[in-house]
N, C-alpha and C positions, 0 to 999 in steps of 0.2 A: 416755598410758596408756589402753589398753580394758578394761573391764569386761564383763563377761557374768553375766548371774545362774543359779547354779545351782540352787538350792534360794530358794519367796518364802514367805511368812511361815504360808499353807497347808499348804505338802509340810512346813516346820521343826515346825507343828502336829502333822500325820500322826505323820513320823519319832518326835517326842518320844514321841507314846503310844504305839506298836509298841517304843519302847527301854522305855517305862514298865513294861508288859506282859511284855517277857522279862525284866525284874528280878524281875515278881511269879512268874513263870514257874520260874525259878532260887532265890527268897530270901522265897519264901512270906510270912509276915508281917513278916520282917525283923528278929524276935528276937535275932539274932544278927549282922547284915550292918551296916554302915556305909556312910555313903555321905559321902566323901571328893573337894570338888571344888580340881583344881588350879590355884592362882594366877597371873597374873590371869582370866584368860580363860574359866578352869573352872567358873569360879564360879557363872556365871549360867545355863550348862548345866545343873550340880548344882541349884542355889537352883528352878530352870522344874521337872524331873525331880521331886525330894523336892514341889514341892506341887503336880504333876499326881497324884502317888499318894497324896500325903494327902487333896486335895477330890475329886478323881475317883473314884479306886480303893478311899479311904476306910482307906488303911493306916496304923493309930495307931503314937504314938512312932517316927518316921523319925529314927535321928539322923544329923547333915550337920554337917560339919565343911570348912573351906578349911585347905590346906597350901601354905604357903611355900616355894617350890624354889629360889630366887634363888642363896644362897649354896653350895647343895648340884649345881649345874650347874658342869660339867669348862669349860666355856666361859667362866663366869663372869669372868675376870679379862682377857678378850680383847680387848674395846671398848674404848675412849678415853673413853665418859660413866663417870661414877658411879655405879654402881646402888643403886637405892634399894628396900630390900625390902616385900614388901608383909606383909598381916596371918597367922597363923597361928593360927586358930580351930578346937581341938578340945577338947572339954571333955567326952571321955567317954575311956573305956578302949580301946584297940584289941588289947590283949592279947586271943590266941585268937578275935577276932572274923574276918569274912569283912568283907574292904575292898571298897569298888569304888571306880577312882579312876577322875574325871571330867574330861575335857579336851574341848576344840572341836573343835581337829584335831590327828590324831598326823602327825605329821611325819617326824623325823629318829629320833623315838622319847628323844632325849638328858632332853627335860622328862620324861618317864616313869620313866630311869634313874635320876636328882634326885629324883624322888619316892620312887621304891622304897629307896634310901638316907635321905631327911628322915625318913621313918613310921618307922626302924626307932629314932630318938630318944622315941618315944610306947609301946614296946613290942614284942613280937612278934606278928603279925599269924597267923592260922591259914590264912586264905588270902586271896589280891589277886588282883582282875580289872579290866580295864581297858575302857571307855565311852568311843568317842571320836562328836562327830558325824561330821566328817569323816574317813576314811583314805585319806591320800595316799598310794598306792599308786609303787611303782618309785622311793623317796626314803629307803629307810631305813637307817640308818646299825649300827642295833644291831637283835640278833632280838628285837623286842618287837612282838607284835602285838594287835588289839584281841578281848575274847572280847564285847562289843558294838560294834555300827557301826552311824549312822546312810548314810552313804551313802559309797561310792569312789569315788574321784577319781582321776583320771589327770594331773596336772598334771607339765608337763615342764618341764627350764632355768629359766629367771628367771619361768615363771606362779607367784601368790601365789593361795592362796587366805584371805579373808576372810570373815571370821564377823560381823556384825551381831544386834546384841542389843535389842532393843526398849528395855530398861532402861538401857543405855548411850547407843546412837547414834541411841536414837528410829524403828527397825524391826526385823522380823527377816529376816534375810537372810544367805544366802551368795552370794559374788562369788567369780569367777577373774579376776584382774588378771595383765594383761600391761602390762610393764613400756617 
């Protein structure tokens, strides 16, 4: 397997506050916006984002919440493992509020579709927008595109791309893996 790094742990710095920025850009003080990241992988996008803008930017009461998609994916029953879901942590109102759901990279778009179906058990949402770092461009299975993106990707056939988290795998980094 080759690796190539696309993004090191400076440009995922850059990226994060230029994504920071057109949130404050779009959701001013956030009175009303939530920020929703998606499970697993979303998370630590979301969790890096809500506290660039609360110590940097200085924007008070950010509420952040993680959403569970696991069971709510059309794919779900396809595998041979078990899946095991992970946590669902939102403990504010989403009724009439502005979502932004957070993800690492959009893909196939199916995690996103799973999302826009799990939030609607929390409420009706006023409006949802979608923050990915990566868009993998020429992959996508359903019209859902990102209204933020850190960076587009071209990845073709059997390339992955991977997302590296400092909190997780001890950097930050994005790779395209050829298989």
């Amino acid at each position: 397997m080759s690796q190539k790094v696309l993004l090191n742990a400076k440009e995922i710095n850059i990226i994060l506050h230029r994504l920071a920025c057109q949130l404050i850009e779009n959701h001013n003080d956030f009175s009303n916006t939530v920020l929703i990241g998606l499970q697993p992988r979303g998370t630590f996008l979301a969790n890096r984002l809500a506290e660039i803008l609360t110590t940097d930017y200085k924007i008070k009461n950010i509420e952040l919440g993680h959403l569970d998609i696991t069971f709510f994916r059309d794919d779900f029953r396809r595998g041979e493992k078990i899946l095991e879901a992970n946590t669902t942590d939102i403990n504010f109102i989403v009724e009439n509020k502005n979502i932004v759901f957070i993800d690492d990279v959009l893909y196939t778009g199916r995690s996103i579709r799973a999302a826009l179906t799990a939030i609607q058990s929390f409420g009706r949402p006023n409006e949802i927008e979608l923050l990915t770092l990566i868009d993998r461009r020429f992959s996508r299975h359903l019209p859902i595109q990102p209204n933020y993106r850190g960076r587009q990707v071209d990845a073709i056939n059997e390339e992955k791309v991977k997302v590296n988290w400092f909190e997780n795998e001890g950097e930050d980094a994005v790779y395209l893996e050829n298989s």
